[in-house]
Legacy VTK file of the C-alpha trace (Angstrom):
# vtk DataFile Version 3.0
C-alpha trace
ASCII
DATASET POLYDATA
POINTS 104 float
-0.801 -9.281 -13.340
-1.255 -5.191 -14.097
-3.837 -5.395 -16.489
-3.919 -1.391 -16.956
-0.588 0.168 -15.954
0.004 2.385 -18.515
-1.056 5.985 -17.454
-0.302 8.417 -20.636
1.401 11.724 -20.171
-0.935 14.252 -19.335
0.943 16.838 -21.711
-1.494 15.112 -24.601
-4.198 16.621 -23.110
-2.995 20.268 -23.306
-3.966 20.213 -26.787
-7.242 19.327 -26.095
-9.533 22.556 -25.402
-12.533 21.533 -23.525
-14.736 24.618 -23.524
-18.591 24.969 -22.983
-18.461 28.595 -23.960
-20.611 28.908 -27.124
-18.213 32.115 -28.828
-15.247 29.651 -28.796
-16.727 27.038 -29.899
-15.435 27.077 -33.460
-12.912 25.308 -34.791
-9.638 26.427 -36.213
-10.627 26.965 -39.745
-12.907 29.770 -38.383
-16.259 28.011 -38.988
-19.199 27.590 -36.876
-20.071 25.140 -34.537
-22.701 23.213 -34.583
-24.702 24.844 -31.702
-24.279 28.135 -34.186
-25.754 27.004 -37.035
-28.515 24.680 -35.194
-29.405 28.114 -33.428
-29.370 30.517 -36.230
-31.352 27.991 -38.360
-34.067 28.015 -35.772
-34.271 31.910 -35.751
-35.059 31.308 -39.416
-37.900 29.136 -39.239
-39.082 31.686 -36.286
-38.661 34.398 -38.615
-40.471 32.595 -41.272
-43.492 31.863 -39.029
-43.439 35.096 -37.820
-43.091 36.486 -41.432
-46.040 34.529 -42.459
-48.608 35.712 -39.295
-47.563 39.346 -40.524
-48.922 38.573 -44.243
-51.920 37.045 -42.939
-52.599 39.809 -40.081
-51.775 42.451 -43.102
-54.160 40.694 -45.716
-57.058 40.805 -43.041
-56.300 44.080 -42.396
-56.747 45.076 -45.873
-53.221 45.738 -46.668
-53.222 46.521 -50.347
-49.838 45.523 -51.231
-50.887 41.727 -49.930
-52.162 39.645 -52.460
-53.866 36.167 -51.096
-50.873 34.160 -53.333
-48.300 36.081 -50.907
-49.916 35.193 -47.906
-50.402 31.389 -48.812
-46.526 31.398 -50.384
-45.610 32.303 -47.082
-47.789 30.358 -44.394
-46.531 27.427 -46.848
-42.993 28.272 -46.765
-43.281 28.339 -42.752
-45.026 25.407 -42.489
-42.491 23.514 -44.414
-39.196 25.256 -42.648
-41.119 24.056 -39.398
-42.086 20.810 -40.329
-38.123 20.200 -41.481
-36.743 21.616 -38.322
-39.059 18.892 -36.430
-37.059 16.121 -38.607
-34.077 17.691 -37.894
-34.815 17.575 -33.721
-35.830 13.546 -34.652
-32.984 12.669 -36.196
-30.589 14.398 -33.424
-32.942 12.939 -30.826
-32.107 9.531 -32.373
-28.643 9.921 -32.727
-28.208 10.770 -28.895
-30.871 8.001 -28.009
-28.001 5.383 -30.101
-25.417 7.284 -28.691
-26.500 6.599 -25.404
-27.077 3.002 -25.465
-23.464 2.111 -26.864
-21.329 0.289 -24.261
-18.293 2.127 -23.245
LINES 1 105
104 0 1 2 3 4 5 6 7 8 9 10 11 12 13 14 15 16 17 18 19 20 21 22 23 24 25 26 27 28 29 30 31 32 33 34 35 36 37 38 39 40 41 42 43 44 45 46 47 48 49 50 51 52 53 54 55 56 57 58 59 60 61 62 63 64 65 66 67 68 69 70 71 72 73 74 75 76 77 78 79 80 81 82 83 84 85 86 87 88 89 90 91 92 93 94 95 96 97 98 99 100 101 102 103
């Protein structure tokens, strides 16, 4: 007895784009992938921290148009953009982690 005979047509598969280059990888409605937005949203919370050691560097300097509320606003705002990113990375960490351990 043939348990697993059946081999499908491999014209299903020509449908199927397997690509690991990251300026295709959106889908047909034109949006990004996930890899985009995961990446941009990281330059963000670099650009916040960065942002935020400017203020400070500029309000040690003396930089008259930095006021001490601007310069905690923004080490705040960094701190919390980089302390959600870290979730983020946990959560996708234990999604693969569960991923990995299902039976195929």
């Amino acid at each position: 007895m043939n348990i697993n005979n059946f081999v499908p047509d491999s014209k299903i598969f020509d449908s199927i784009k397997f690509t690991t280059d990251t300026k295709s990888a959106s889908d047909n409605n034109g949006q990004a992938s996930f890899l985009d937005v995961l990446k941009s949203k990281m330059e963000e919370v670099n650009e916040k921290q960065i942002a935020s050691e400017n203020a400070t560097e500029g309000f040690i300097n003396g930089d008259s148009n930095i006021t001490i509320d601007q310069v905690m606003l923004s080490g705040e705002e960094a701190k919390q953009s980089l302390q959600l990113a870290l979730e983020v990375r946990n959560k996708i960490m234990d999604a693969f982690q569960e991923l990995n351990k299902t039976q195929m």
